[in-house]
C-alpha positions in Angstrom: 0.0 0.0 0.0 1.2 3.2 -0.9 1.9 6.0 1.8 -0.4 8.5 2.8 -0.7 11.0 0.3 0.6 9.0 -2.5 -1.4 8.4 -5.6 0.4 6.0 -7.0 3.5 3.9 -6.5 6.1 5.8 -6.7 8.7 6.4 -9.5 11.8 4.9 -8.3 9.2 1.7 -7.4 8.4 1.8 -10.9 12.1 1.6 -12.0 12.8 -0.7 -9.6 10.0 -3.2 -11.2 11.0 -2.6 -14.4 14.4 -3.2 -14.1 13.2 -6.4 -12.1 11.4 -7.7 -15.2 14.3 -6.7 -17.6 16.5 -8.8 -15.2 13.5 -11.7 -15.5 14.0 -11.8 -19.4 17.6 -11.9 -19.1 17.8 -14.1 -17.2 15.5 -16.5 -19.7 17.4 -15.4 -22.8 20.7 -16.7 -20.7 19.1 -20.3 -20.1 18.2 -20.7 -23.3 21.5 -19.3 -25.6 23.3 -21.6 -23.4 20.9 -25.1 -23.4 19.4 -24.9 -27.1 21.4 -25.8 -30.4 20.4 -22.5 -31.6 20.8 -20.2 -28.6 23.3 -18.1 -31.2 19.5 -16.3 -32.5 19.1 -14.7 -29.1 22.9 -13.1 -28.7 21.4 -9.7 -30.3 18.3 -9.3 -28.3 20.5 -10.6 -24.7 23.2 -8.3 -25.3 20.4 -5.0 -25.6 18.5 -5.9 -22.7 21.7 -6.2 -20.6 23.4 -2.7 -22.2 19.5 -1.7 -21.5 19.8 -2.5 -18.0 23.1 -1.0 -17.3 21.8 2.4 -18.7 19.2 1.8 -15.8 21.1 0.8 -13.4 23.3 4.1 -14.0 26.4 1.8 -15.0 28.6 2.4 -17.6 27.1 0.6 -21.1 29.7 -2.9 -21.1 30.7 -3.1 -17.6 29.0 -6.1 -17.1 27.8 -7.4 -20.7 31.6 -7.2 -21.6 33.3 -10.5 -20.1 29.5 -11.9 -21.5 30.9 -10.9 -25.1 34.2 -12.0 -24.5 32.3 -15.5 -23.8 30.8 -15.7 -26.7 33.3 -14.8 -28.9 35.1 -18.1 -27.6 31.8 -20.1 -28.1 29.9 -18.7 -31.2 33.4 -16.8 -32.6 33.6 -13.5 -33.7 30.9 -13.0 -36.7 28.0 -14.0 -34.7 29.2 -11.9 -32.0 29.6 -8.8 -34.4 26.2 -10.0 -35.6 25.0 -9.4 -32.1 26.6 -5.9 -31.5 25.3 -4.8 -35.0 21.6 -6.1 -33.9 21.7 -4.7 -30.2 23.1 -1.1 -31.6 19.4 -1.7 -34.0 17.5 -2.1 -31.0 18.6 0.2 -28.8 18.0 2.8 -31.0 14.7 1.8 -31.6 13.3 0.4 -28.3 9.9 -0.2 -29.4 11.4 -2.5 -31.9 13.6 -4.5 -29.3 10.2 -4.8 -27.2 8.5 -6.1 -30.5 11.4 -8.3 -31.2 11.9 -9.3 -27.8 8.2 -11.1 -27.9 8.7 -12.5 -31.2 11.6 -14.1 -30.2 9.8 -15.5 -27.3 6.8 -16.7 -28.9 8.2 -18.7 -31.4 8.7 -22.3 -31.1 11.3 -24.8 -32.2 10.5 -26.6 -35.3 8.8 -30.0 -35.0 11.5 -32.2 -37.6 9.6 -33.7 -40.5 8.9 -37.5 -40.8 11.0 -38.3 -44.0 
């Protein structure tokens, strides 16, 4: 319940919950780059929610999603991980695109394979 003479929860609780959900979806994106076959689609999207959530945190942009890069260099290599900067610049830019793409990316399902 919100204090006497509050409206409405206020701002910094807001933050606080957003940056709690942004933390949530990281968190997902992390499980499943590292347990599916094809974890490599979700290095663009991972890497702009964390950059997003050191902007609100107030830390500097790579001072944690940098030893995360250097991880992946040494698993996917460098292309897909230049891939991934080139995708997260896209969607930070445009974060109502990163939201949409974010959900898509969610939503979809592995293939079934195909009886031959």
């Amino acid at each position: 319940m919100a204090p006497k003479g509050y409206l409405c929860p206020s701002l910094m609780d807001m933050l606080d919950a957003a940056a709690v959900e942004l933390q949530e979806r990281i968190d997902r994106l992390d499980r499943l780059i590292r347990d599916r076959d094809d974890g490599i689609r979700g290095l663009g999207i991972r890497l702009a929610l964390g950059l997003a959530l050191e902007i609100r945190k107030g830390v500097v942009p790579g001072s944690e999603t940098g030893a995360i890069v250097t991880e992946w260099i040494a698993r996917f290599g460098p292309e897909a991980v230049d891939e991934a900067v080139v995708q997260a610049r896209v969607l930070l830019a445009d974060p109502a695109r990163m939201a949409t793409e974010f959900q898509r990316r969610m939503d979809e399902r592995p293939s079934e394979p195909q009886d031959a």
